[in-house]
C-alpha positions as CSV (number, residue, x, y, z in Angstrom):
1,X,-6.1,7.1,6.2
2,X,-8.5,8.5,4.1
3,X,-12.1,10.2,4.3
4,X,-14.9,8.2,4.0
5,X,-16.8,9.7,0.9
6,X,-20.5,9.4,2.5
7,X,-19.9,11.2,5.5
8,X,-16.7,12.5,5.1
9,X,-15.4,10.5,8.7
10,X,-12.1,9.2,8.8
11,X,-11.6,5.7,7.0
12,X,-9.6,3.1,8.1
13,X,-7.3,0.9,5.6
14,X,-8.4,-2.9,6.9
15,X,-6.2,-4.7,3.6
16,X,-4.5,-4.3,0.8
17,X,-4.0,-6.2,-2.4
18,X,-1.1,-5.8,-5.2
19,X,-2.4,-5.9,-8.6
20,X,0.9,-5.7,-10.6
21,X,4.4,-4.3,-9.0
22,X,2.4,-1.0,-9.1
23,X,-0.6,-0.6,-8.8
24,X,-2.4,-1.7,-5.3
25,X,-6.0,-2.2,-4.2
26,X,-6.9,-0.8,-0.5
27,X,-9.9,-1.5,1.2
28,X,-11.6,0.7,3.2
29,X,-14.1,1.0,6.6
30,X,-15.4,4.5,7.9
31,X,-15.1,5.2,11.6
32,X,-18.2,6.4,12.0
33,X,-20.5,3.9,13.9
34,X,-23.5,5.3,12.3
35,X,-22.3,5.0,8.7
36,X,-19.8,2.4,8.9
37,X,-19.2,2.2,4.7
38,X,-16.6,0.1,3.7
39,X,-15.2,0.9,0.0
40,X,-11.6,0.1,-2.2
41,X,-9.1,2.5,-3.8
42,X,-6.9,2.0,-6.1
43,X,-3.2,3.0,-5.5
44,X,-0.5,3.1,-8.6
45,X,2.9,4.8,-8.9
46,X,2.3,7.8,-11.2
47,X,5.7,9.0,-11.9
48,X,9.5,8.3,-11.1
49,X,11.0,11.4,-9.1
50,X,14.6,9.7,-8.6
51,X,15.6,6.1,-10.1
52,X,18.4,4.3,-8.6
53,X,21.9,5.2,-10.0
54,X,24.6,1.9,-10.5
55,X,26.8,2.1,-7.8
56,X,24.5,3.5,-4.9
57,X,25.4,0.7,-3.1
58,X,24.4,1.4,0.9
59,X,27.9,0.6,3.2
60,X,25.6,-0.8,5.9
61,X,25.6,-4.7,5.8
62,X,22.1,-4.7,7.4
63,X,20.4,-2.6,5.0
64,X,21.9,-4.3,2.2
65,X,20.6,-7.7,3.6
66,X,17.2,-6.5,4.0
67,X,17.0,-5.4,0.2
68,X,18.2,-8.0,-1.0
69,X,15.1,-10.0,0.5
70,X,12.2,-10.6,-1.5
71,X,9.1,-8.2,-0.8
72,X,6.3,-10.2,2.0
73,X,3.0,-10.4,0.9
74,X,0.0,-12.2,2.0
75,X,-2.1,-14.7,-0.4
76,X,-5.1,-13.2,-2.2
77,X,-8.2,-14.8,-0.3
78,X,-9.4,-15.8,-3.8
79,X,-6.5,-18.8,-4.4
């Protein structure tokens, strides 16, 4: 959630779009019946606190299986 930045109402994400692996557009629609502005923001990773170490390999079978699956993502309306 963010604020809208007309009347300061919450904002609502409605989609999202990846641009690269990171960096993400989010689109945005205020609350506020009255207002009702609809505006994007752009998401990107800024820094790396932790990066994987070799060997951190999780015991669980599930959670292994689930990473090892490819990321979902929706096609882009424009293709």
């Amino acid at each position: 959630m963010m604020h809208c930045p007309f009347c300061r109402n919450s904002a609502h994400s409605r989609t999202s779009r990846y641009l690269s692996d990171s960096v993400k557009h989010r689109y945005y629609q205020c609350q506020n019946v009255l207002c009702s502005a609809t505006f994007r923001s752009m998401e990107s990773v800024e820094s790396i606190i932790r990066q994987p170490v070799a060997g951190d390999e999780p015991a669980d079978e599930f959670i292994q299986g689930e990473m090892d699956k490819a990321p979902k993502q929706r096609p882009s309306a424009t293709q």
